[in-house]
C-alpha positions as CSV (number, residue, x, y, z in Angstrom):
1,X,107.3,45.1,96.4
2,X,110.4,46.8,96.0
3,X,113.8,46.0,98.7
4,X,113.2,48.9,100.5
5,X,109.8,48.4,101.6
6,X,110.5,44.4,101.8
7,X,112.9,45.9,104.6
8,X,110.7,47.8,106.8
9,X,107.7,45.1,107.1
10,X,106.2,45.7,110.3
11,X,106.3,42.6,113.0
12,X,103.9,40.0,113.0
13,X,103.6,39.3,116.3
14,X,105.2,40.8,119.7
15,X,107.5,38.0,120.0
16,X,109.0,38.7,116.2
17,X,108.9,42.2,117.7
18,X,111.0,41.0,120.8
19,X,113.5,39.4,118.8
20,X,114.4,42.6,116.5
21,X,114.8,44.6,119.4
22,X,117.2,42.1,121.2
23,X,119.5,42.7,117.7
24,X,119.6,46.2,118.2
25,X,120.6,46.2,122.0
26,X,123.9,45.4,123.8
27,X,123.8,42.5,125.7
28,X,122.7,42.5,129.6
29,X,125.0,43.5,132.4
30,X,126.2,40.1,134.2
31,X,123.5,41.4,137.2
32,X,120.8,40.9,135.1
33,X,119.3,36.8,135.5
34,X,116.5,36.6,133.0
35,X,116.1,39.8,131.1
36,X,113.4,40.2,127.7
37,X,111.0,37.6,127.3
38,X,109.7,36.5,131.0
39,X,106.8,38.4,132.9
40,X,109.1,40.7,134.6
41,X,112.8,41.2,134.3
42,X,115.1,39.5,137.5
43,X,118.3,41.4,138.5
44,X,121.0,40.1,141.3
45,X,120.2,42.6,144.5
46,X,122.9,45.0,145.4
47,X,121.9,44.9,149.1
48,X,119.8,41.7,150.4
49,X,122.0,38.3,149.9
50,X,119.8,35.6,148.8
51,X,117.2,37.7,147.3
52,X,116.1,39.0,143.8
53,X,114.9,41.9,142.6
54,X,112.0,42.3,140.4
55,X,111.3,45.3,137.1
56,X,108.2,45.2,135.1
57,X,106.7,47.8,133.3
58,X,103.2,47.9,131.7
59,X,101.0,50.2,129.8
60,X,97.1,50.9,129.6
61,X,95.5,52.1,126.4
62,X,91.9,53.6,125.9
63,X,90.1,52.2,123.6
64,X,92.4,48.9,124.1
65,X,92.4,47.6,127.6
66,X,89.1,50.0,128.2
67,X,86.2,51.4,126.4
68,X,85.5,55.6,126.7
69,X,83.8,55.8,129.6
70,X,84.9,53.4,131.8
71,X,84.9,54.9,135.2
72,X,88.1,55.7,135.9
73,X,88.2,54.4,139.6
74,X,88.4,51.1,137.8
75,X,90.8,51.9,135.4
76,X,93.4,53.1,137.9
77,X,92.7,49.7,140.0
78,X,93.7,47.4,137.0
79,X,96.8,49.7,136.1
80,X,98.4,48.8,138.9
81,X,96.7,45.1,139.4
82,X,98.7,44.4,135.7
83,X,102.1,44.5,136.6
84,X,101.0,43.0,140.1
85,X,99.9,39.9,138.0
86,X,103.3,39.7,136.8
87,X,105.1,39.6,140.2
88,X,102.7,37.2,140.7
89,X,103.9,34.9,138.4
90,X,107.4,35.2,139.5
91,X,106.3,34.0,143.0
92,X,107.4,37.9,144.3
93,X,106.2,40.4,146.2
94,X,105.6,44.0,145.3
95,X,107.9,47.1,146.3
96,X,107.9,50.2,144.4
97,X,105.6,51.9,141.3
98,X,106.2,54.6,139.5
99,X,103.4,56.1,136.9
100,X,103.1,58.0,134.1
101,X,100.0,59.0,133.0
102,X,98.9,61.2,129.6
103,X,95.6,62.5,130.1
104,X,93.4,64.5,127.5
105,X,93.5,68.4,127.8
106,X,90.2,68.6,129.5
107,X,91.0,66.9,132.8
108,X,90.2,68.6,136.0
109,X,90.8,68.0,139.3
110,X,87.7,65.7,139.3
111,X,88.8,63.2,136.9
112,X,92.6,63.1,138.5
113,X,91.0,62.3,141.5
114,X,89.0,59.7,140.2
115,X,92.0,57.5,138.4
116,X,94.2,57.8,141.7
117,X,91.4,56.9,144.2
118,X,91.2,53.6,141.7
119,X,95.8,53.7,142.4
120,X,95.5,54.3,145.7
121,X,93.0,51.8,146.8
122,X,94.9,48.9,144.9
123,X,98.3,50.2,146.5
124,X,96.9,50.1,149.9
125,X,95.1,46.3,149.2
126,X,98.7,45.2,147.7
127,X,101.8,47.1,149.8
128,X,102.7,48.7,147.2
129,X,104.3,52.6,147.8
130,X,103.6,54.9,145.3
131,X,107.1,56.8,144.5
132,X,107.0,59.3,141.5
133,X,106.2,59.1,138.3
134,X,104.8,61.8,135.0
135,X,101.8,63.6,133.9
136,X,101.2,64.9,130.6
137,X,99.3,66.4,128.4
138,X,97.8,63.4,125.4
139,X,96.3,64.8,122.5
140,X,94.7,61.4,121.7
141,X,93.9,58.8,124.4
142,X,94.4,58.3,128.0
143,X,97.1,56.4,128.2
144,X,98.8,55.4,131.9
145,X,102.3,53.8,132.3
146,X,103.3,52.0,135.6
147,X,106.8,50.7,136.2
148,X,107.3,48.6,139.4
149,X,110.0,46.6,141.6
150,X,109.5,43.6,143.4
151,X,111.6,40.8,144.8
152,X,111.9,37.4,145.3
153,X,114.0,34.4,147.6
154,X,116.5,33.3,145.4
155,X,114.8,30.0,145.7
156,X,111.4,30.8,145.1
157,X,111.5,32.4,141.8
158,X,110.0,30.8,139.0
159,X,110.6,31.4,135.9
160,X,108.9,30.4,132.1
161,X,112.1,28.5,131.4
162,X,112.6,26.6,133.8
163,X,109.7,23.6,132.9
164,X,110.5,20.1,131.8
165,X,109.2,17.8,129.4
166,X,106.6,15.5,131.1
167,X,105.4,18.2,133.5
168,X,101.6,18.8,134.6
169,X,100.4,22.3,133.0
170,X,97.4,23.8,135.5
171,X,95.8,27.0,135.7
172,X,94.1,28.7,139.1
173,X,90.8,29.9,139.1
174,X,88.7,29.6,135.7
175,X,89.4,31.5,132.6
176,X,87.3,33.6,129.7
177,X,84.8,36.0,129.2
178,X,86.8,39.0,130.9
179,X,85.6,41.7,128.7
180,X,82.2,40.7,128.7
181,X,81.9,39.9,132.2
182,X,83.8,43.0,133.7
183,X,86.4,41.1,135.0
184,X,89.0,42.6,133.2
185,X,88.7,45.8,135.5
186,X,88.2,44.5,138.8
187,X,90.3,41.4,139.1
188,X,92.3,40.7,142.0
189,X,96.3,39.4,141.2
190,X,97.2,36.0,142.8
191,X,99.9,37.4,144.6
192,X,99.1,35.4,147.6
193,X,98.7,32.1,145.6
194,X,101.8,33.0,142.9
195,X,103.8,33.5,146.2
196,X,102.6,30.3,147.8
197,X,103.2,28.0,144.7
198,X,106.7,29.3,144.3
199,X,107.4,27.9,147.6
200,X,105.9,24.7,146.9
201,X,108.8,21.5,145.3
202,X,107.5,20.7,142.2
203,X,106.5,24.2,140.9
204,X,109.0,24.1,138.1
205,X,107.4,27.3,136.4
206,X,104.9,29.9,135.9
207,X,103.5,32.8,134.2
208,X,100.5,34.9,134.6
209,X,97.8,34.6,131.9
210,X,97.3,38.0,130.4
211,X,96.9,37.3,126.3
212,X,95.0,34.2,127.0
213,X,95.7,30.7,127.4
214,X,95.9,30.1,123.1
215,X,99.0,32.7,123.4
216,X,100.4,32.3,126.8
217,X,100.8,28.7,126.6
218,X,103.1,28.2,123.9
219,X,105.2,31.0,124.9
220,X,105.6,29.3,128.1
221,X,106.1,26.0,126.4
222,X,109.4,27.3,123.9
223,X,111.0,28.8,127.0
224,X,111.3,25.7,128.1
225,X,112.1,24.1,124.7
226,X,109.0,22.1,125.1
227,X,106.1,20.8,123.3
228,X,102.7,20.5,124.5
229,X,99.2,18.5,124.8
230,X,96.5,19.7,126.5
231,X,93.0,18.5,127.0
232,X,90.6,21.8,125.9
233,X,87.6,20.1,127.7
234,X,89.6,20.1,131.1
235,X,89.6,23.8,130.7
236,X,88.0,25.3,134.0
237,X,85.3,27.8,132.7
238,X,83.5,30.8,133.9
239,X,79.7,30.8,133.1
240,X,78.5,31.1,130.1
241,X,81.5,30.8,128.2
242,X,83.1,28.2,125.8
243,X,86.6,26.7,125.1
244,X,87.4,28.9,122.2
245,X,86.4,32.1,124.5
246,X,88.8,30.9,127.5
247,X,91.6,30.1,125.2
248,X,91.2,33.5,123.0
249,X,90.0,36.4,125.1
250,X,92.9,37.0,127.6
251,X,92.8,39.5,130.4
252,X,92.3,36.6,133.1
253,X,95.2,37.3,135.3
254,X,95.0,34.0,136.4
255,X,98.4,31.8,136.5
256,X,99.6,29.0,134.1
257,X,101.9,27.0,135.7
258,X,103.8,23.3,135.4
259,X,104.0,20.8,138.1
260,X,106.3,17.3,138.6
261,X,104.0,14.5,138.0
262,X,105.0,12.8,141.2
263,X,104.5,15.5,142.9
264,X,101.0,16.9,142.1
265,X,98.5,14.9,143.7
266,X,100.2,16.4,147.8
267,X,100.6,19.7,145.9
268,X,96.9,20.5,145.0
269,X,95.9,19.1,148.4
270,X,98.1,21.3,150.1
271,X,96.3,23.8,147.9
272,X,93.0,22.9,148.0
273,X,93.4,23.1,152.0
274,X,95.6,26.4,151.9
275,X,93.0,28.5,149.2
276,X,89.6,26.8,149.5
277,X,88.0,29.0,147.4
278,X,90.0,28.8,144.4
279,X,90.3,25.7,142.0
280,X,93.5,24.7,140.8
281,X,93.0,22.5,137.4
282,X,95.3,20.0,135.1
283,X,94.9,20.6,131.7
284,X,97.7,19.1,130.0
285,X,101.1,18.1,129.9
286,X,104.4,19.8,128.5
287,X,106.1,17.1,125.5
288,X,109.6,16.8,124.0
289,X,110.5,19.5,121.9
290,X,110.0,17.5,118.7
291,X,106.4,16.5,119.7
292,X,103.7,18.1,117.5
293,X,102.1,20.3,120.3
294,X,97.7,20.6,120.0
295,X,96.9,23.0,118.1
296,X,95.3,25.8,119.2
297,X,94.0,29.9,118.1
298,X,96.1,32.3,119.1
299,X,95.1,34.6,122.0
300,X,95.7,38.2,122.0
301,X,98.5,39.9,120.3
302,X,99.1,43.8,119.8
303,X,101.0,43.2,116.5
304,X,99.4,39.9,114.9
305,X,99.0,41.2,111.2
């Protein structure tokens, strides 16, 4: 392989990707608190002392994060419900979204209408106001971009940096089988229990789990320069599905997060009693950095060559 082509070797993974693009950008305004790299970007508030505000953007591919066909009621409710999952995890609450959408030449007013009645009726479930956005023309698939604000109390925000050797890793709810099941299209973000948690001592991070717990953990784990065990049996699973299926096939939207030991055992009481319905599991621990974490297959990755 000749220099030339040695230099333009496409990126293994979204995090190599992440790194070259920090090299080729100027470094962050001092307004900006956690910037690339967490689930949504944290920015100092011109206006409200005390609190943050919130940016995330997120994209929806056909024929990625949907088959041809899906109804697109459904497709239009998880666009929105992604980067709510993301707030979510930053213990926020959502403000703003604006959308761009490129939809194929033979759209009519039927199919419009379809894909914002699936908008609309998460932005009226979820607060969220519905400001602007694009439409275009695609000559290949639909494909919908949503950018939206949030914010947070100072002192609630949680980041993935911010856990510490020795910490409790949980997970709410149960986790695999999204595609197969459905789920994937009609989950509902844990905003209520993402904004609960962050108010909880002990909470020392979070992030939502979107590529699946084989990816998500370890990204959450060198954040915090951590290692990690964790005990794949202790997993909580939906029906029918098996360890290597809740730690590969992402799109749970559930949230990973790490808890003071001390702490736990008031913590999930306090949540057992304040979100009956919902489980909230230990399944692991975070390690010193030099710890040989468990192994485990990698989750979803856009890029993974």
């Amino acid at each position: 392989m000749n220099a030339r082509k040695q230099r333009n070797l496409s990126p293994r993974s979204e995090e190599e990707l992440l790194e070259l693009i920090r090299k080729e950008l100027p470094s962050p305004s001092r307004s900006v608190l956690s910037g690339i790299g967490d689930d949504c970007a944290v920015i100092r508030h011109s206006s409200k002392n005390g609190v943050l505000e919130l940016l995330k953007t997120d994209a929806l591919i056909e024929k990625v994060h949907f088959k041809t066909g899906t109804p697109l009621a459904q497709i239009g409710w998880k666009a929105l419900c992604r980067p709510l999952s993301d707030i979510a995890a930053m213990g926020g609450t959502p403000r703003h979204a604006v959308i761009t959408v490129a939809a194929p030449p033979s759209w009519g007013s039927k199919e419009w209408r379809a894909l914002y009645q699936g908008i609309g009726k998460a932005a009226m479930a979820f607060a969220v106001s519905i400001v602007g956005g694009e439409t275009v023309r695609s000559p290949g698939p639909l494909f919908l971009s949503i950018a939206m604000t949030g914010d947070v109390p100072k002192e609630n925000l949680r980041l993935r940096s911010t856990a510490r050797a020795g910490d409790l890793l949980c997970v709410t709810g149960k986790l695999g089988g999204s595609f197969k099941s459905g789920r994937h299209l009609r989950f509902t973000p844990r905003l209520s229990e993402g904004w609960w948690l962050a108010s909880q001592h002990g909470v020392t991070s979070m992030m939502d789990l979107s590529d699946g717990l084989g990816s998500d953990l370890p990204k959450l784990a060198k954040s915090s320069s951590c290692s990690f065990r964790i005990v794949p049996e202790a997993i909580p699973l939906h029906r029918a599905c098996t360890i290597q299926e809740a730690l590969t096939d992402g799109e749970d939207y559930e949230l990973l997060l790490s808890v003071a030991p001390k702490l736990w055992p008031a913590l999930q009481s306090r949540f057992e009693n304040t979100f009956p319905k919902l489980s909230l599991t230990v399944i692991g621990s975070l390690l010193p950095v030099f710890e040989s974490p468990t192994p485990l297959p990698p989750g979803h990755d856009h890029l993974r060559s």
